[in-house]
C-alpha positions in Angstrom: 31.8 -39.2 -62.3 32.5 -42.2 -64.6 32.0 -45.0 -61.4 29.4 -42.6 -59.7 26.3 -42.7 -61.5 25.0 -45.3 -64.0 21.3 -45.8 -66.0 20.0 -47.7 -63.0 20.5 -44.8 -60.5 18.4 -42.8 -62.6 14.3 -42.5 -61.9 13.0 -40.3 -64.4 9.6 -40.9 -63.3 10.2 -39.8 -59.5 6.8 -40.2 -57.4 7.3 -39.0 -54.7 5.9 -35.8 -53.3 8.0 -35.1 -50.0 11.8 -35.0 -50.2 11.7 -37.7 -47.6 10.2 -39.6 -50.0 12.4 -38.8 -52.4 15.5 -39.8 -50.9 14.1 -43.1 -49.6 13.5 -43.8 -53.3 16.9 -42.9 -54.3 18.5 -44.9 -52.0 17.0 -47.8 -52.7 18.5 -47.7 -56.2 21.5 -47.5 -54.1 20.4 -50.1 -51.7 20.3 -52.3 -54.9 23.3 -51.8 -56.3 25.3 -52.6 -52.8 25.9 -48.6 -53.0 24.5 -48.8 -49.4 24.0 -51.3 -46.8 21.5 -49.9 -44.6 18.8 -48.5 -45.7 17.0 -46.2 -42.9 20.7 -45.5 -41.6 21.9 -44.2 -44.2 18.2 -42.1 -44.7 18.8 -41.1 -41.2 22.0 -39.6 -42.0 20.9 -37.9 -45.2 17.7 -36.4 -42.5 20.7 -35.0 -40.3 22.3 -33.3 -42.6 18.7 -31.7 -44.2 18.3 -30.5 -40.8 21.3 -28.7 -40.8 20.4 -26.6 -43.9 17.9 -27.2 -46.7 19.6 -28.0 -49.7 17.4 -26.5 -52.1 18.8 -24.7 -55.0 17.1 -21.6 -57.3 16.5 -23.1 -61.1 14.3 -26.4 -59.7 17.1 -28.2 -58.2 17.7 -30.3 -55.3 20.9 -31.7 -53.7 20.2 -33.8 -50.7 23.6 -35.2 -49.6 25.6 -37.0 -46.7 28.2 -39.0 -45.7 27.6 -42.2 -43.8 29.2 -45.4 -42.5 26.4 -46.8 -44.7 27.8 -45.9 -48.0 30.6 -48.4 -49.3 31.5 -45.6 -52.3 30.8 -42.3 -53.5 27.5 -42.6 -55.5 25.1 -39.9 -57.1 21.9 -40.6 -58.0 19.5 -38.4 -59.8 15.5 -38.6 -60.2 13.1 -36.1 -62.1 10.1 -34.8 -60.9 7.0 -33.6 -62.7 5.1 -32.3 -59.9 8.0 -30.9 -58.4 9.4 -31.4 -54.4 10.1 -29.1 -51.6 13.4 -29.0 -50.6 13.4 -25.6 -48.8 14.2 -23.2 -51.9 13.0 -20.0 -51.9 12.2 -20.2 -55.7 10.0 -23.2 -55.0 9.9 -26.9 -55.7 12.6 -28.8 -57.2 11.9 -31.4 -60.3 16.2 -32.3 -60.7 17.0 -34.3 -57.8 20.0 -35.6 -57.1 21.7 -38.0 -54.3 24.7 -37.9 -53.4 26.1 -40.5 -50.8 30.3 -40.4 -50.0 31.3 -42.8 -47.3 32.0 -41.9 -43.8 35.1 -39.9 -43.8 35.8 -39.4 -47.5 35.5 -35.0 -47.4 37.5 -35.3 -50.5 35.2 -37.7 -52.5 31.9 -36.0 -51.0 32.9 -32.5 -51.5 34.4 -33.6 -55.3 31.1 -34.5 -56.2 29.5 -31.8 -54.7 31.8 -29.3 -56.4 31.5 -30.7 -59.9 27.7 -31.0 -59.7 27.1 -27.7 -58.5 29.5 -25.5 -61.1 27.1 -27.9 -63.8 24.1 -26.7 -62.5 24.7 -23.2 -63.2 24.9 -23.9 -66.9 21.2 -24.1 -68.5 22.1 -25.9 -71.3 23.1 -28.8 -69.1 19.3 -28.7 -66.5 17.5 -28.0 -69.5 19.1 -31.3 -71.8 18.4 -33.3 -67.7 14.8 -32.3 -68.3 14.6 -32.9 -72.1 16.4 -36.2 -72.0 14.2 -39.4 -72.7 16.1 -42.5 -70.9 18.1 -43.3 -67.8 21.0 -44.1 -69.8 21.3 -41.2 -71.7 20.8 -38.9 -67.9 23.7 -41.1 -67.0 25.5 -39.8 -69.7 24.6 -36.4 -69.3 26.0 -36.5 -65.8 29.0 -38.3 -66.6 29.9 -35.6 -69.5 29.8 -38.2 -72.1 27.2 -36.9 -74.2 28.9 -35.1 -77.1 26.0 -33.1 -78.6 25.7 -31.7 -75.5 28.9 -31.2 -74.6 29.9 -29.5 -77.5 27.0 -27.1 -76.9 28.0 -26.7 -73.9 31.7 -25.6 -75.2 30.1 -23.7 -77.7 28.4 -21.6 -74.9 31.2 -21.1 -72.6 34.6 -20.3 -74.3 37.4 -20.2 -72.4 38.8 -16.5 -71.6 41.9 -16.2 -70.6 41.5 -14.8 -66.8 39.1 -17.9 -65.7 40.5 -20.7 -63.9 41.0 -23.9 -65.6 38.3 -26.2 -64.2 35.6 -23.8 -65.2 35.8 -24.0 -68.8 35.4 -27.3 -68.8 33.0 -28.3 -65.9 29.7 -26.8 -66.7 29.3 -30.4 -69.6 31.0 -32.5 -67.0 33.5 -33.1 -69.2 36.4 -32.9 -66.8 36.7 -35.7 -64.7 35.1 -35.1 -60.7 38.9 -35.1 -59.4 39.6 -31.7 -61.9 36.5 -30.0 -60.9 37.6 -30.5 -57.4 40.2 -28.4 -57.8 38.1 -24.9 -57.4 41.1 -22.4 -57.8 43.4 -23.7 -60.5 46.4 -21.7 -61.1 45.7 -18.4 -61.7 46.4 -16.7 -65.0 49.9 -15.1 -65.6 49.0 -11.4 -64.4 52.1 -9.1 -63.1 51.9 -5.9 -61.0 54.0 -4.2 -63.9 51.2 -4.5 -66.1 49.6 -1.6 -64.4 45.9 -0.7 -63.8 43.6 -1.0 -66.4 42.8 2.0 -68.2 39.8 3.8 -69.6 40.7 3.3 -73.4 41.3 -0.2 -72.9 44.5 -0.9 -72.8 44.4 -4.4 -71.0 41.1 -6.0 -69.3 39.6 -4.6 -66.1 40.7 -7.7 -63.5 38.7 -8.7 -60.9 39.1 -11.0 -58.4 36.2 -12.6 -56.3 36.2 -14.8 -53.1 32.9 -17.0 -52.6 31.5 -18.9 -49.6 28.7 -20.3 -47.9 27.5 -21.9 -44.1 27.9 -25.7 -46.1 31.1 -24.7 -48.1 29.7 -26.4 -50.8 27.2 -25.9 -53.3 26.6 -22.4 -53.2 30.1 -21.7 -53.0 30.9 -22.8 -56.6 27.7 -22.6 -58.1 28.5 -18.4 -57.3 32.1 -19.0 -58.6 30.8 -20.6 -61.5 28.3 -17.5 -62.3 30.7 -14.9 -61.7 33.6 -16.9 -64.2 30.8 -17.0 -66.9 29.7 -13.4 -66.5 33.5 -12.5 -66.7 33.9 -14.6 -70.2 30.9 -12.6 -71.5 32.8 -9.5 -71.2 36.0 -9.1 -73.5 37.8 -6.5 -71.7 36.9 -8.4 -68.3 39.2 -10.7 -66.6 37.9 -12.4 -63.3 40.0 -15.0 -61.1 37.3 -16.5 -58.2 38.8 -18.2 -55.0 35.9 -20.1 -53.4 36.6 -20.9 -49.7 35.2 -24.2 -49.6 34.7 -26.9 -46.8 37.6 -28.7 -47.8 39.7 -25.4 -47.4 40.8 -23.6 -50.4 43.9 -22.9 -52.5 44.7 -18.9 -52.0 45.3 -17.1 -55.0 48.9 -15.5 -56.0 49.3 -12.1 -54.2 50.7 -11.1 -57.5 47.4 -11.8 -59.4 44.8 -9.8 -56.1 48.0 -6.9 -56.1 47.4 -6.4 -60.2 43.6 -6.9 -59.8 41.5 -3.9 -60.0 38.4 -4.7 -58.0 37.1 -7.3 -55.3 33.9 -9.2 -55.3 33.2 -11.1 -51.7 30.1 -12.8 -52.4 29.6 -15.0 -49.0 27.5 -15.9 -46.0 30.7 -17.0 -43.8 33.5 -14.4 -42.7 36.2 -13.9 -45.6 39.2 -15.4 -44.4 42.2 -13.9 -44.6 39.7 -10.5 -45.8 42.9 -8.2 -45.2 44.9 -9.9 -48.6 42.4 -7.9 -50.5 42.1 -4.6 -48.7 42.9 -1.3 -50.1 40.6 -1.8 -53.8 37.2 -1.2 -54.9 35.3 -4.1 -53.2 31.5 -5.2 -53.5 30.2 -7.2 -50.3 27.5 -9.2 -50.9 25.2 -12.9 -49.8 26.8 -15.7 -51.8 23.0 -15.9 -53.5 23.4 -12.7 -55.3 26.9 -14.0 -56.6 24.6 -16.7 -58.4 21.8 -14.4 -59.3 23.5 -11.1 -60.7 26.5 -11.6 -61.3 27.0 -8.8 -64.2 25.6 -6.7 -61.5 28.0 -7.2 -59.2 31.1 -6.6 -61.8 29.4 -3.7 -63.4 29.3 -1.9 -59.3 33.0 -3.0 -58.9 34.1 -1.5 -62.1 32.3 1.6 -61.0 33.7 2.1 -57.6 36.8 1.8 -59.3 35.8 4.7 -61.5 35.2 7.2 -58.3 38.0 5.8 -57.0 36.4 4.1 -53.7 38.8 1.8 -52.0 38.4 -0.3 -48.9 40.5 0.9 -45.7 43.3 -1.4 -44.4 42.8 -4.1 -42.5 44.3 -3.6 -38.9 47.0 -6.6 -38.3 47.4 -8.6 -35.7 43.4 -10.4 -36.0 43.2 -13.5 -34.3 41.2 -16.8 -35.7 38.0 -15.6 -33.4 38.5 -11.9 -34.5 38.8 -13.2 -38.5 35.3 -15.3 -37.7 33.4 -12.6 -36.0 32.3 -9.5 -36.9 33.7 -5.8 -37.0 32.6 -3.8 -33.4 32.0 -7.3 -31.3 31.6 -6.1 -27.3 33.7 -8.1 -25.5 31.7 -10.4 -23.9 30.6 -12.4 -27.4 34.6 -12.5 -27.9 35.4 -14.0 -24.5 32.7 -16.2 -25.0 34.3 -17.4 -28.5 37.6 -17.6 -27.2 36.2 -20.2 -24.2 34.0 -22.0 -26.9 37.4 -22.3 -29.0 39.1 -24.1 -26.2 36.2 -26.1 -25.8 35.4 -27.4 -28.9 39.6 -28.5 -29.3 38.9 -30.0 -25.9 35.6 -32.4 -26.6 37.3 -35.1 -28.9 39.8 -35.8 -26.7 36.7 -36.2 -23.9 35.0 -38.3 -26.7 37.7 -40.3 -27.3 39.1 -41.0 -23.7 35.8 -40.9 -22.1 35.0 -44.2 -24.4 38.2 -45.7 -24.0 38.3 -45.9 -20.1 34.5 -46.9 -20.3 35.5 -49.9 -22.4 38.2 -50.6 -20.1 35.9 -51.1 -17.2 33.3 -53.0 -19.5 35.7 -55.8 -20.6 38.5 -55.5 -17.6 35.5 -54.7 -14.6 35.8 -52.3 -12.0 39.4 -53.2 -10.6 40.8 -52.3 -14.1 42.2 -49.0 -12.8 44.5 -51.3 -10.6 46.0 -53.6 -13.6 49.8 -53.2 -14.0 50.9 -51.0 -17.0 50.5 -52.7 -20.4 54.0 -52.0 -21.1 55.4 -54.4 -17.9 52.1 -56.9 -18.8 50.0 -58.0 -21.7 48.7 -60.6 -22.6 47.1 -61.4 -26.1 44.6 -63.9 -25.1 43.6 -62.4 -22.0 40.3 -59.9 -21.8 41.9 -57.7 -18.4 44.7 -57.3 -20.7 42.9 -55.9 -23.6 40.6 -54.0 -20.6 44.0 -52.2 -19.2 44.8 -51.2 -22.9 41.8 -49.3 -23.7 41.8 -47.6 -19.9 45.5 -47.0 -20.3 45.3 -45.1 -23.6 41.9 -43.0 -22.3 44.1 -41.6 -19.3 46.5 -40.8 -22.0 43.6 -39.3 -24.1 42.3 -37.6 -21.0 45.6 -36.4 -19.8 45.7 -34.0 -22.8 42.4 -32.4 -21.7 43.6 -29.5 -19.7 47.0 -28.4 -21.6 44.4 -28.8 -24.9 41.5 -26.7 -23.4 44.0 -23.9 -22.3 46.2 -24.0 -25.4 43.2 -23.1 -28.1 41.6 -21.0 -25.5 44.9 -19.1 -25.7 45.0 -19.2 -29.7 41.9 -18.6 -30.1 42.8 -14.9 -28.4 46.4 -14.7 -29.9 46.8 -17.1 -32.8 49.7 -19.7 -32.9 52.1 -17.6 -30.1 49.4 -18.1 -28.0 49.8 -22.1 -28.1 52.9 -23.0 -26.1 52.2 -20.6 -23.2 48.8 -22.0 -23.6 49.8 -25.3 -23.2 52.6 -25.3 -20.7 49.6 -23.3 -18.1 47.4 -26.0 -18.9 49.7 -28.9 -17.8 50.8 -26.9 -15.0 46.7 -26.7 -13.7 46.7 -30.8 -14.6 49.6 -31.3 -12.3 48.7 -29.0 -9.3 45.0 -30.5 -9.5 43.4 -27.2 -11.0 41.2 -29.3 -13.5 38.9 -27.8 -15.8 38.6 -24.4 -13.9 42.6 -24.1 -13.5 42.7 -24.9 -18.0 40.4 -21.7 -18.5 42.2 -19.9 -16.3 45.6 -20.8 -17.8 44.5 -20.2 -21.2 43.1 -16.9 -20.7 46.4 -15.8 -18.7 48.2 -16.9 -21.7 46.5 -15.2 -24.7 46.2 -12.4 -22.1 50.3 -12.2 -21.4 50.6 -13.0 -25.7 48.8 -10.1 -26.4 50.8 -7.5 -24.2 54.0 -8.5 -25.5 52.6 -8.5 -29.1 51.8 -4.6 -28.6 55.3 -3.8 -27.7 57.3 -2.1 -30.4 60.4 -4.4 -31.1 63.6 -3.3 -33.5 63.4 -4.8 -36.8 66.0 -7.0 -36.2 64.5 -9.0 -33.6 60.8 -9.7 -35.5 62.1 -12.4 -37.1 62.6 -14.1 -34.0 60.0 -12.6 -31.8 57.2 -15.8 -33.0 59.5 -18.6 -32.6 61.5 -17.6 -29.9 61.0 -14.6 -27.7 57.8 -14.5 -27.4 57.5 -18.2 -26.4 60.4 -18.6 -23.6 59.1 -14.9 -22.1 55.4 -15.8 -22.4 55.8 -19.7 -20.9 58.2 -18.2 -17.4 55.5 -15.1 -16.6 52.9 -17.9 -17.4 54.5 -20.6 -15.3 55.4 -18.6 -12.6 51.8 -17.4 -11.8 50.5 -20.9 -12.1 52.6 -22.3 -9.8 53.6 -19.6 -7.6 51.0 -16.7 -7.5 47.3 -18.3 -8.6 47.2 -21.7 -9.0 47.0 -22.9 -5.1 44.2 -21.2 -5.3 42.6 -22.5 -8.1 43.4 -25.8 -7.0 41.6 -25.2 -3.8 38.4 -23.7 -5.6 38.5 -27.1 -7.9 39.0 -29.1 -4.5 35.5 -27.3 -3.1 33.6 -27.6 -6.2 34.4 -31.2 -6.7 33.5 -31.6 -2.9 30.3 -29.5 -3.1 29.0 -31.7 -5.9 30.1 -35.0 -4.7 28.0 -34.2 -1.5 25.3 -33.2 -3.3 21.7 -35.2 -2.5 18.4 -35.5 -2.6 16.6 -31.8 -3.6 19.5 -29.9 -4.4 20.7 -33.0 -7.3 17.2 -33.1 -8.4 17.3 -29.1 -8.7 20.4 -29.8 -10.7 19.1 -31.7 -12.9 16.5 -29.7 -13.6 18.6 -26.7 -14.4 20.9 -28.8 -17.2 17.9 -30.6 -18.8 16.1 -27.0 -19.3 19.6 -26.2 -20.8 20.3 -29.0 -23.3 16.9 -28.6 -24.9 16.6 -24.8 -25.0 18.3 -24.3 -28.1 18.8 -27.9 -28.9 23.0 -27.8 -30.0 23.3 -24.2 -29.4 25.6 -22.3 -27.3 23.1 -22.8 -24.0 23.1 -26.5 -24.9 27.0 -26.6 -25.6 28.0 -25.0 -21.8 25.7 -27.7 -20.0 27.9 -30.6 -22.1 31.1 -28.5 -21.3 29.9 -28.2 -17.7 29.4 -32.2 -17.2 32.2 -33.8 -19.7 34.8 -31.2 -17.3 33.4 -33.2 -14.3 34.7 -36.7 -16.4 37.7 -35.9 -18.2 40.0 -37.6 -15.5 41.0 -41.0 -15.0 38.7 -41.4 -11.2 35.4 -39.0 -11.8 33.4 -38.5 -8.7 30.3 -40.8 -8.6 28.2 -36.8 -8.7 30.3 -35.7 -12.0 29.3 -39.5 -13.7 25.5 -38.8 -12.2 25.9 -34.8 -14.1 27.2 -36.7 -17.5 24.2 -38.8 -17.4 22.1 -36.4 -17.0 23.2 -34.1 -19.3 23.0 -37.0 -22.2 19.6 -38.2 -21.1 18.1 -34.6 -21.6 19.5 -33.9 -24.8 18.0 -37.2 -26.1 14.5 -36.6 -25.0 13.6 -33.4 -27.8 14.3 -35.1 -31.1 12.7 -38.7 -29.1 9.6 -36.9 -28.2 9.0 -35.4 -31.7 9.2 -38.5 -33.3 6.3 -39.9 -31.1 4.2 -37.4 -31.1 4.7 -37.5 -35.3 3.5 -41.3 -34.6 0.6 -40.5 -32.2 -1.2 -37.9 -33.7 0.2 -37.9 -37.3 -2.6 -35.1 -38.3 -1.1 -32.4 -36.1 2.0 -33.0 -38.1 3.3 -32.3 -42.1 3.7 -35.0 -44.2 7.3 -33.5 -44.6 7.5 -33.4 -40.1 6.2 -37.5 -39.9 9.1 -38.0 -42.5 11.2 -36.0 -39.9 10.2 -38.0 -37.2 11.4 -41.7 -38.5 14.6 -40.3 -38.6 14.3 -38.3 -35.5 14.2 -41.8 -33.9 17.6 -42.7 -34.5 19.0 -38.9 -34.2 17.3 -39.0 -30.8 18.5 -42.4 -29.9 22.2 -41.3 -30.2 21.9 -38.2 -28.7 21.9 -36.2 -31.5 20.0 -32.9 -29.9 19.6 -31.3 -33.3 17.4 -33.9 -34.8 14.6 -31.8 -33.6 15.4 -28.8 -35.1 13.3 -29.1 -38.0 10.0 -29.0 -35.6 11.8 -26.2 -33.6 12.2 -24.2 -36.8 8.7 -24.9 -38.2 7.0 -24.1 -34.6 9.8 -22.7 -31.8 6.8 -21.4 -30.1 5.3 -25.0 -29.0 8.1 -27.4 -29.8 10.9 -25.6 -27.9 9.1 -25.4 -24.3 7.7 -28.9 -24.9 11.5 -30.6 -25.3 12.6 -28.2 -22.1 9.7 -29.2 -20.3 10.4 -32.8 -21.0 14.5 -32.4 -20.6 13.6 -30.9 -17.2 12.1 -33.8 -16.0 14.4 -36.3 -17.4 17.6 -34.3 -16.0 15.3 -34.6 -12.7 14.3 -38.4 -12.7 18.2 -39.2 -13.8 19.7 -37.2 -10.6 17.3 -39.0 -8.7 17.2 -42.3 -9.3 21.4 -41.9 -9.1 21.9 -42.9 -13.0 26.0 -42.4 -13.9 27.7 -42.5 -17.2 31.7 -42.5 -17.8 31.1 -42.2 -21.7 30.2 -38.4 -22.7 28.7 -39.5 -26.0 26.8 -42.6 -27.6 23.2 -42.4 -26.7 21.3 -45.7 -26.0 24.1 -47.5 -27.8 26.4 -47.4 -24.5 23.5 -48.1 -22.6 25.9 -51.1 -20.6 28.1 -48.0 -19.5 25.6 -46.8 -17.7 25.0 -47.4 -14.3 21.4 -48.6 -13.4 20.6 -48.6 -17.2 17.0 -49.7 -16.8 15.9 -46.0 -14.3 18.1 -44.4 -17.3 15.9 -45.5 -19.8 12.9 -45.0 -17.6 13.7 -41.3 -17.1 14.4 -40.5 -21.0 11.3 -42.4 -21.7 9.2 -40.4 -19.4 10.6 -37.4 -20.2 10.0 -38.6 -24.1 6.2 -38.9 -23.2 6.2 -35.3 -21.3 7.7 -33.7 -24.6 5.0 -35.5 -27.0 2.2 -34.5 -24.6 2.5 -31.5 -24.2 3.1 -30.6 -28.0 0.1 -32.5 -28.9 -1.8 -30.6 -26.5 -0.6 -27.2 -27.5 -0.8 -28.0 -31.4 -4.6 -29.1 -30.4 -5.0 -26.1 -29.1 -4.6 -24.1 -32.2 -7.3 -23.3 -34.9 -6.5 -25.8 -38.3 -8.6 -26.2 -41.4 -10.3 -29.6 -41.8 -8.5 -31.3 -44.1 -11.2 -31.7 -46.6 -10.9 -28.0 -47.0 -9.4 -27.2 -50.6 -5.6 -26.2 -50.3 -4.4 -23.1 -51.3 -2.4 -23.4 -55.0 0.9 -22.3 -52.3 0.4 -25.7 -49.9 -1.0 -28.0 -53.4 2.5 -28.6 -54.5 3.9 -29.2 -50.6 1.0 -31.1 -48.6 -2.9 -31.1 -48.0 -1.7 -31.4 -44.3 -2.1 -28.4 -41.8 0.8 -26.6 -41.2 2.2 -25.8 -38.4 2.0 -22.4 -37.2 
């Protein structure tokens, strides 16, 4: 971390008592340093990803952390706090703060720093030398590893045994550089089945090996490798090799190493993946927390299940990516509902990205655009049609992909890679007979479907080597093909005619009903799955080259809704800031921008605090925003952007009318619902629980 931190990024005399506050302060250090070139949009980013997840840790220790367009390198800043801030542990306030900022797109130098900090934390002779330590300089140092007294204790503390991967020996002082402690799951050590398994007199070390993860994949996923490492090091006749499954994926250890090992540890919040390398030994299954918390524990009830001889059955084969994510005993219905979602979450950056395009196109090339001759035959560098046909042209290519790309990872999500060419060859099939979006789900189910039968057939073992790459593909594409063009997809195609027709003649009433319906969706669980199948529902409607004037009027709906929750919050934290935490009014600056760019989950810290009044407030207000838009005839070609493609948008000014009505409706009514419930007066004495938070009420 020599470049990421210096003396005047460190406030050892942090003020603040929020953690809004907190990073605000921070980031001006950054601000100063040309770390950061906007100030509340780089705060708004940081806000998102709090709402996400609080990024409290137990031991006093808070990470707030993002990465932003904002941030022109990867910077960590660090403040310490005598009173202590919230930042959502269960343990209680923090007083080691640290900021870290990694430019937009840069996983690898976001989730380096991340890593490194977090296997740090979990040594005490590091926090407790943070809290001890008497200038900015020497915190610097600390952080950086170039303090020697401390790193040598440090060393001194944690020897290396053999059975611990490389970076852990050496990242607890910081010592290693942030690119080393990046790299979670070093080689493992040299371990061979012939070695045998470890016996009761001791004849070699009882070998463990561990998988960790968390929802982030980041800081509690090595701060639990990290723990369970140093418990192993404690123990002479302990060996214990951790893979943590991180958000920038993760580096699977030898099958030679997890066939000598004698028990498994799965410390995690996420699914396993690939669970079934470890099956058949002793295993302990527990939160990723108590991988940090009791660690001995944990090896102590694996080496005793190994005792009795309790082993873990063998995984069945064949589990596809959704089966590997989901749960043991799922009913069907959640899986076809994950295997839809899988398609359609492949599908929405190619909407993104073409939807944007071709909106471009008609803003600089106007509405004849769609006419111009191919770039190819005509371009022109100094003309703006030319430039206009270019961006429309490659959007129809973007949107062209739409269809085969929906039904291909609909079909992998239920069969795994097979599933992909039959996938995609029904998909282009329901693009070219007109089936649309309809015609992709029913391709992609058809596939998987037809994937899976041939996959249950018992083949000679001379023709499984080919079965993947060839078989399966040529027999799985002609039973595909052949229903799509011969048996169901007229059909379809006729269904997808109606519907389009049926919507394009919608008017008056039955539009406004329709808007009502998707606004109550977008804001009923505000990102969720309801939220995610009215986006789905209106981005199908766009994703070709000439969208009915209805689908553009459903889009714009659709986006207007899901601005109004996180808009309204953040006025009614400016009208009535006493209803509201100190901790919410710092929510609701950034809820601004979140809401502003359509960013639905910027109100999830209000819905989490108080679903019972903040969640029918935002539906109540999305209702009548999905109403005013449908009326007053609003369309949108771009699925995404917020106010910030506000001259996409046909009749912008009754747009903006409607979400700021709707914005209104939302802060209204959870003002009047919080009035409505019985607070302390402020000059009440707070309880010792709410001293170190706020003297606000809270919300109930």
């Amino acid at each position: 971390m020599s470049e990421m931190i210096t003396a005047d990024l460190v406030d050892l005399d942090l003020s603040a008592d929020t953690k809004e506050a907190a990073a605000r302060a921070l980031a001006e250090r950054m601000v100063s340093k040309g770390r950061v070139t906007d100030l509340d949009g780089f705060l708004a980013d940081v806000a998102a990803r709090e709402a996400q997840m609080p990024t409290g840790l137990d031991g006093g220790i808070g990470i707030p952390h993002c990465r932003s367009e904002h941030v022109t390198e990867p910077t960590l800043a660090f403040g310490r706090s005598a009173a202590g801030i919230d930042f959502g542990a269960p343990d209680g306030p923090a007083d080691l703060i640290f900021l870290i900022a990694a430019p937009a797109g840069a996983d690898d130098a976001h989730l380096t720093i991340l890593s490194s900090l977090a296997r740090q934390l979990m040594n005490a002779e590091f926090t407790d030398a943070l809290r001890s330590v008497g200038d900015a300089e020497g915190a610097a140092d600390l952080i950086r590893g170039n303090e020697p007294a401390v790193a040598a204790q440090v060393a001194a503390a944690a020897p290396v045994q053999s059975g611990s991967t490389e970076d852990s020996a050496a990242a607890p002082a910081g010592a290693a550089s942030a690119e080393a402690a990046a790299d979670t799951t070093a080689p493992a050590p040299a371990v061979t089945v012939e070695d045998g398994p470890a016996q009761p007199g001791g004849t070699r070390p009882f070998r463990i090996v561990a998988v960790t993860s968390c929802p982030t994949g980041i800081a509690h996923t090595y701060m639990a490798a990290e723990a369970l490492e140093n418990a192993g090091r404690e123990n002479a006749d302990i060996e214990v090799v951790v893979e943590p499954q991180g958000s920038a994926g993760f580096n699977r250890l030898d099958p030679a190493v997890i066939a000598a090992a004698d028990g498994v540890i799965f410390a995690h919040d996420v699914p396993v993946r690939e669970k079934d390398r470890f099956a058949g030994k002793p295993t302990v299954d527990v939160g990723v927390k108590a991988g940090i918390n009791r660690p001995a524990e944990l090896i102590a009830e694996v080496r005793a299940k190994a005792e009795r001889g309790e082993v873990t059955a063998a995984a069945k084969p064949g589990g596809t990516p959704v089966e590997r994510a989901g749960e043991p005993g799922e009913h069907y219905g959640t899986k076809l509902r994950k295997w839809l979602m899988s398609g359609v979450s492949y599908m929405v950056p190619f909407v993104a990205a073409g939807g944007l395009l071709i909106a471009l196109g008609f803003a600089i090339g106007g509405y004849q655009i769609n006419e111009a001759k191919p770039v190819m035959e005509h371009f022109d560098w100094g003309q703006v049609d030319s430039w206009g046909a270019l961006l429309f042209q490659i959007g129809g290519v973007a949107f062209n992909f739409l269809i085969p790309v929906l039904a291909g990872y609909i079909a992998y999500g239920m069969a795994d890679r097979p599933g992909l060419v039959p996938g995609f060859v029904g998909g282009m099939i329901a693009f070219n007979i007109n089936a649309g979006f309809l015609g992709g789900l029913v391709a992609g189910l058809l596939a998987g479907t037809v994937v899976m039968g041939i996959q249950r057939i018992k083949i000679p073992p001379v023709l499984r080597g080919i079965m993947p790459v060839v078989v399966i593909p040529l027999i799985s594409s002609i039973v595909v093909g052949f229903l799509m063009f011969v048996v169901i997809g007229k059909p379809i195609a006729e269904a997808q005619k109606a519907m389009t027709d049926w919507l394009s003649g919608l008017s008056g009433t039955n539009a406004v009903l329709l808007g009502v319906l998707l606004g109550l969706m977008m804001c009923f669980d505000l990102g969720g799955p309801v939220n995610k199948v009215a986006y789905a529902f209106a981005t199908g409607g766009i994703a070709v080259q000439d969208p009915s004037s209805s689908a553009m009027k459903i889009m714009a709906a659709v986006m207007a809704a899901g601005m109004v929750p996180p808009l309204g919050m953040a006025l009614a934290t400016t009208i009535r800031k006493k209803l509201f935490t100190t901790a919410e009014r710092e929510n609701g600056k950034a809820a601004w921008v979140l809401g502003a760019s359509f960013i639905s989950e910027g109100a999830i810290p209000f819905a989490a605090a108080d679903p019972l009044r903040v969640i029918p407030a935002s539906m109540a207000g999305g209702a009548v925003t999905g109403a005013l838009t449908m009326a007053f005839g609003s369309t949108l070609r771009a699925p995404h952007g917020g106010i910030w493609v506000t001259f996409l948008i046909g009749k912008p000014f009754l747009y903006l009318l409607a979400i700021a009505v709707g914005t209104a409706v939302t802060a209204g009514l959870v003002i009047a619902l919080k009035g409505m419930r019985k607070t302390k007066p402020e000059a009440e004495p707070a309880t010792p629980a709410a001293a170190s938070t706020t003297k606000e009420p809270v919300a109930a």
